[in-house]
LORO-874865 format. One record per atom (N, C-alpha, C): x, y, z; atom name. Coordinates in pm, whole numbers, plus 50000, padded with zeros to 5 digits. Layout:
BEGIN
{xx=X yy=Y zz=Z site=CA}
...
***
This chain:
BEGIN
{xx=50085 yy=49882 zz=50000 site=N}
{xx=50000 yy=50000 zz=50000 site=CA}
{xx=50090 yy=50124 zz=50000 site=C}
{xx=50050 yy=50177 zz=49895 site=N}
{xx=50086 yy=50337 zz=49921 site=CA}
{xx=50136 yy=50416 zz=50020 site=C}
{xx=50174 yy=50534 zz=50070 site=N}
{xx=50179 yy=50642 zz=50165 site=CA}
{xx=50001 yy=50717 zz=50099 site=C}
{xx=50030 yy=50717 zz=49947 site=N}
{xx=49939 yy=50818 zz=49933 site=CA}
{xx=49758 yy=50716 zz=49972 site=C}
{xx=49789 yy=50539 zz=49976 site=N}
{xx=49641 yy=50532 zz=50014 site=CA}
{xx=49625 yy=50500 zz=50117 site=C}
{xx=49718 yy=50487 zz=50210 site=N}
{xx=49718 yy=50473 zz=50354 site=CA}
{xx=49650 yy=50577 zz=50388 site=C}
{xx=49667 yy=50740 zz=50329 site=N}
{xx=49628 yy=50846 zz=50383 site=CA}
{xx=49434 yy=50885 zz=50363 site=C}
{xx=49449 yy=50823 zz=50243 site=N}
{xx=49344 yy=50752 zz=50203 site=CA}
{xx=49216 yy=50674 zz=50317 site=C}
{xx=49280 yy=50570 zz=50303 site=N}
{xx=49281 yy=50493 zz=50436 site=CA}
{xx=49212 yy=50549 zz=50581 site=C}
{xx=49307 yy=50627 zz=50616 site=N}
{xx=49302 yy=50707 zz=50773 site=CA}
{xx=49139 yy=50737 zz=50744 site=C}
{xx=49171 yy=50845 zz=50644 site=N}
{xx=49082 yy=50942 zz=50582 site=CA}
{xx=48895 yy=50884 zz=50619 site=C}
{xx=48901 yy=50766 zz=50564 site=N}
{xx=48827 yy=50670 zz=50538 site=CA}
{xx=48777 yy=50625 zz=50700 site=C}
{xx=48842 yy=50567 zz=50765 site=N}
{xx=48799 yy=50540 zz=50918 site=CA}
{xx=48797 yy=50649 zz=51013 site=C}
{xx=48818 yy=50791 zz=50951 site=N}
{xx=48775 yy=50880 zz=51048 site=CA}
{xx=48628 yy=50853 zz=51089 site=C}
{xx=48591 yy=50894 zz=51229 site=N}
{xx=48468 yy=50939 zz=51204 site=CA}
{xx=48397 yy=51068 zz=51140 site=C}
{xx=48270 yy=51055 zz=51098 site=N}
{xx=48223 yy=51219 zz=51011 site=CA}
{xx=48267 yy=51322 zz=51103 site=C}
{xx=48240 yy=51333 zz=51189 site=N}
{xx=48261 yy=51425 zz=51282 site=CA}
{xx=48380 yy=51489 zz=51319 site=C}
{xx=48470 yy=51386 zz=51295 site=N}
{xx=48630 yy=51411 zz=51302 site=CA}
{xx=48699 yy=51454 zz=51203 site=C}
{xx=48613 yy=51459 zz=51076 site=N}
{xx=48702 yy=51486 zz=50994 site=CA}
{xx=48670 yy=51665 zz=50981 site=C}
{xx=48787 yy=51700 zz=50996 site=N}
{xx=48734 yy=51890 zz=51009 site=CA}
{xx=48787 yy=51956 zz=50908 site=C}
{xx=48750 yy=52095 zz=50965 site=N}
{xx=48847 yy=52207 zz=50821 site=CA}
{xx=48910 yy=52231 zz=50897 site=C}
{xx=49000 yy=52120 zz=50949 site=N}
{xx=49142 yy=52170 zz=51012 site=CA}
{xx=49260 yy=52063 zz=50980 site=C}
{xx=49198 yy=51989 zz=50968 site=N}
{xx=49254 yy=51866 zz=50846 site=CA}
{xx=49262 yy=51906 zz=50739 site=C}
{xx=49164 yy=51958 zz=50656 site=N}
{xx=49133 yy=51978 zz=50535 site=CA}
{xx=49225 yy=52107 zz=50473 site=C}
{xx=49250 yy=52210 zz=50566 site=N}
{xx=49369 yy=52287 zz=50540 site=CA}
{xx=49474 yy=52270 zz=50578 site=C}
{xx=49523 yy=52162 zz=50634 site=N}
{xx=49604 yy=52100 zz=50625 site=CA}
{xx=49654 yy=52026 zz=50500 site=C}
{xx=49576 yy=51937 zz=50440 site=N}
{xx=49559 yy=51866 zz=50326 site=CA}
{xx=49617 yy=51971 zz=50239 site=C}
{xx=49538 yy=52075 zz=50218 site=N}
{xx=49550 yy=52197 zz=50123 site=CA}
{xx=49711 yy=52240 zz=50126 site=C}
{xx=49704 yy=52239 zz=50228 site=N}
{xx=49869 yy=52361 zz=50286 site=CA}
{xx=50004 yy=52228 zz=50199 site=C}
{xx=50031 yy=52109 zz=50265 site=N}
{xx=50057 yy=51989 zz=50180 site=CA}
{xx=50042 yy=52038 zz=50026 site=C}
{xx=49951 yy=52012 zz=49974 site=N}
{xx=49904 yy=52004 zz=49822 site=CA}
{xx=50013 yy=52135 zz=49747 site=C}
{xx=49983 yy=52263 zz=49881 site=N}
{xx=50069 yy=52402 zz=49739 site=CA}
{xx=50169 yy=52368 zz=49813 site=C}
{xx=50253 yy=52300 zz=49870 site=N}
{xx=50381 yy=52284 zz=49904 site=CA}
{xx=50469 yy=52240 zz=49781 site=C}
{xx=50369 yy=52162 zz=49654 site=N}
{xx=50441 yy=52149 zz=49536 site=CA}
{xx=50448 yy=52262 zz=49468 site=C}
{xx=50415 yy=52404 zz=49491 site=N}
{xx=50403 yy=52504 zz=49409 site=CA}
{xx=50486 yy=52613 zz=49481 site=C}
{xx=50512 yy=52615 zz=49546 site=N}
{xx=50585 yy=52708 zz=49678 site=CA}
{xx=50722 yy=52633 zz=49733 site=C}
{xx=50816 yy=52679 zz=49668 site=N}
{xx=50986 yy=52650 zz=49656 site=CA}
{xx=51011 yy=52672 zz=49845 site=C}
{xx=50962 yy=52808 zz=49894 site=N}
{xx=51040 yy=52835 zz=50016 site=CA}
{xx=50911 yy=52754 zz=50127 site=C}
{xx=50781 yy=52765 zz=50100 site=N}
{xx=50683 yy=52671 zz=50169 site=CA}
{xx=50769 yy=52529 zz=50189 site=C}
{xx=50827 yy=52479 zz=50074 site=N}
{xx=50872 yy=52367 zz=50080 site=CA}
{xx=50994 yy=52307 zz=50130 site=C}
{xx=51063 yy=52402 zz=50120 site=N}
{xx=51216 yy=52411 zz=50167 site=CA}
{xx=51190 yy=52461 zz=50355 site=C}
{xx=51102 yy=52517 zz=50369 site=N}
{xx=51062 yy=52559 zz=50512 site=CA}
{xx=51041 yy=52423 zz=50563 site=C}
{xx=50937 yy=52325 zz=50530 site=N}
{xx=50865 yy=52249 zz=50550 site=CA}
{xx=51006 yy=52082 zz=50551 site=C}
{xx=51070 yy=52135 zz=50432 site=N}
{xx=51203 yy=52007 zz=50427 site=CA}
{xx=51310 yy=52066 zz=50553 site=C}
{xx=51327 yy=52188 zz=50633 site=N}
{xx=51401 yy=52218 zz=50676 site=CA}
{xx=51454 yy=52146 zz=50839 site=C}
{xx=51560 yy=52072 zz=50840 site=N}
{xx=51586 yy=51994 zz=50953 site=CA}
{xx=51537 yy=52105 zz=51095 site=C}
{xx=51569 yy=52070 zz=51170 site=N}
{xx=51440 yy=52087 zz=51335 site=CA}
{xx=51576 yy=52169 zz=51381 site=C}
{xx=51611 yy=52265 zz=51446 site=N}
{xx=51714 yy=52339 zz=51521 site=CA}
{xx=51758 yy=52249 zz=51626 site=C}
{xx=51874 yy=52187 zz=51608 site=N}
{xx=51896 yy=52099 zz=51764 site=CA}
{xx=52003 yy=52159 zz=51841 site=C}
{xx=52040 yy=52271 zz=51841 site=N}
{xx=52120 yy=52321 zz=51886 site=CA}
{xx=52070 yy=52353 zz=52046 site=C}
{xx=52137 yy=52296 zz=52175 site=N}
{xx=52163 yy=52353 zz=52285 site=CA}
{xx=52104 yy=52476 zz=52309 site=C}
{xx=52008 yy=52507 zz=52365 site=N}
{xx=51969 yy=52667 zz=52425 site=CA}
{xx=52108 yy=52722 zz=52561 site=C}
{xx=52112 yy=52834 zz=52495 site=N}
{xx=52187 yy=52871 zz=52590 site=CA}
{xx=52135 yy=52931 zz=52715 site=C}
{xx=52223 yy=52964 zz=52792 site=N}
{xx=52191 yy=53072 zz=52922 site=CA}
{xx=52152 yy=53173 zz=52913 site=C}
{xx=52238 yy=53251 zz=52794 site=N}
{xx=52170 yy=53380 zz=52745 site=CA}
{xx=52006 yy=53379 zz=52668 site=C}
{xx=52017 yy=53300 zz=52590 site=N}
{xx=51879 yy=53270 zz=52547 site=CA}
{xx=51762 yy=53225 zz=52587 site=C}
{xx=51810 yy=53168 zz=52760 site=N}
{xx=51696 yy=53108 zz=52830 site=CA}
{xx=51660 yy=53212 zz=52939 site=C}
{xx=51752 yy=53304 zz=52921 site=N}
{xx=51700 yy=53406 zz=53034 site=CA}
{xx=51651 yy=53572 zz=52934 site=C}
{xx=51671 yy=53582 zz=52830 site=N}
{xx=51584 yy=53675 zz=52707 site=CA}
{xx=51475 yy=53587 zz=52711 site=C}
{xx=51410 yy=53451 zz=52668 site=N}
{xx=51293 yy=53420 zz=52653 site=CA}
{xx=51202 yy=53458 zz=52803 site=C}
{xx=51276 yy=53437 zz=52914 site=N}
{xx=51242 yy=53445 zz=53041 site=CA}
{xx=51182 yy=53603 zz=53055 site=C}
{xx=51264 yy=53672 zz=53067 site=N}
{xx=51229 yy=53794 zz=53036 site=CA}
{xx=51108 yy=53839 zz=52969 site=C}
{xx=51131 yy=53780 zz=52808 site=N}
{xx=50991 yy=53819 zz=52708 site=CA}
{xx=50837 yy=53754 zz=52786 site=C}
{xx=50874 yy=53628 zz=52827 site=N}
{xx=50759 yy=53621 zz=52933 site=CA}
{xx=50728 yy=53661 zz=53053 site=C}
{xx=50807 yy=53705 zz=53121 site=N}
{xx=50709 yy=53837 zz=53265 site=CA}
{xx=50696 yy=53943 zz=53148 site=C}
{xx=50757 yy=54027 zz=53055 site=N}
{xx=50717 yy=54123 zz=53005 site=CA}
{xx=50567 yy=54077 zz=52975 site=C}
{xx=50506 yy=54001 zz=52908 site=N}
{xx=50418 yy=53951 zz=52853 site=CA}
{xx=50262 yy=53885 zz=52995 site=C}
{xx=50345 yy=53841 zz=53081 site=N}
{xx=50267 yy=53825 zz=53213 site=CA}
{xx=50249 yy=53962 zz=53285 site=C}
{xx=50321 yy=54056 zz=53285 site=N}
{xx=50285 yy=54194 zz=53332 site=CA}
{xx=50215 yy=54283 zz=53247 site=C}
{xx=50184 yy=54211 zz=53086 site=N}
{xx=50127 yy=54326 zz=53009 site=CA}
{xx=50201 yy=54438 zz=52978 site=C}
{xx=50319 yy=54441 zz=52992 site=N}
{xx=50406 yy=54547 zz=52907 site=CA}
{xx=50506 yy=54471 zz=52788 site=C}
{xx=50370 yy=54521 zz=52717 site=N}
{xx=50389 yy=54504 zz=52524 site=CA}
{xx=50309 yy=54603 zz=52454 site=C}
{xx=50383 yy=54549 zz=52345 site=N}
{xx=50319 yy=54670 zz=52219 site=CA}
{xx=50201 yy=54620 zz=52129 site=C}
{xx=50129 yy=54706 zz=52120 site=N}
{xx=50003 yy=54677 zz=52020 site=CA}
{xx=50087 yy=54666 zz=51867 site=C}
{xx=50043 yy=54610 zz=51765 site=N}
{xx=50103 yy=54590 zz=51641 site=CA}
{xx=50105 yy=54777 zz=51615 site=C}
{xx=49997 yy=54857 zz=51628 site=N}
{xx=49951 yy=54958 zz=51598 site=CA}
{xx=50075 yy=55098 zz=51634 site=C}
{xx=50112 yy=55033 zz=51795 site=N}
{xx=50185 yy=55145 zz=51866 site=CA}
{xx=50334 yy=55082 zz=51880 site=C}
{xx=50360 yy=54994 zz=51787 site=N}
{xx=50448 yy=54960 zz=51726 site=CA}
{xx=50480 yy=55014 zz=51585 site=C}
{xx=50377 yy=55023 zz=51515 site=N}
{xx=50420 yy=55093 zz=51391 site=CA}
{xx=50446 yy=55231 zz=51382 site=C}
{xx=50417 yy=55304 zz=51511 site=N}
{xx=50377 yy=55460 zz=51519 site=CA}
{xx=50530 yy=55456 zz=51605 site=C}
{xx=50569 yy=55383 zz=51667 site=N}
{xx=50708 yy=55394 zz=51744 site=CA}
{xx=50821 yy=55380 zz=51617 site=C}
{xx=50802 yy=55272 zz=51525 site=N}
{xx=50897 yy=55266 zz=51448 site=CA}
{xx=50865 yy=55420 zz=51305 site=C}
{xx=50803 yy=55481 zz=51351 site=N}
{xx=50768 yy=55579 zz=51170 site=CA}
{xx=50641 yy=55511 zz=51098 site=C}
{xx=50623 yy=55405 zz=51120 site=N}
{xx=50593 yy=55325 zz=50943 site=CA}
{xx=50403 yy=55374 zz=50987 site=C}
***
């Protein structure tokens, strides 16, 4: 059997109910991955396994109390801070 009728397959023993439009754009997103060079190359791109550092675990740390205290920027008063 296939990959492509295995998927088939799945497809097939879902229940109705299970099968959603969240699958289904999924399916879709898949499908233009043959039409979209960097979609695809994103999508072929190996997983980052690189070690987090100290410095990097204490900036993410940071971005989250900023974010638990509510001091952030609206997309809006972000664009008015940068000019644009």
């Amino acid at each position: 059997m296939t990959v492509k009728e295995r998927l088939h397959q799945l497809i097939e023993d879902l229940p109705e109910g299970q099968v959603t439009e969240a699958a289904e754009r999924a399916l879709l997103q898949l499908r233009g991955l043959a039409d979209d060079p960097v979609l695809r190359a994103l999508m072929n791109a190996p997983l980052d396994d690189e070690p987090e550092t100290d410095q990097e675990r204490a900036l993410v740390a940071e971005g989250l109390a900023d974010l638990e205290r509510g001091d952030i920027l609206s997309d809006e008063e972000l664009r008015r801070e940068l000019g644009l």
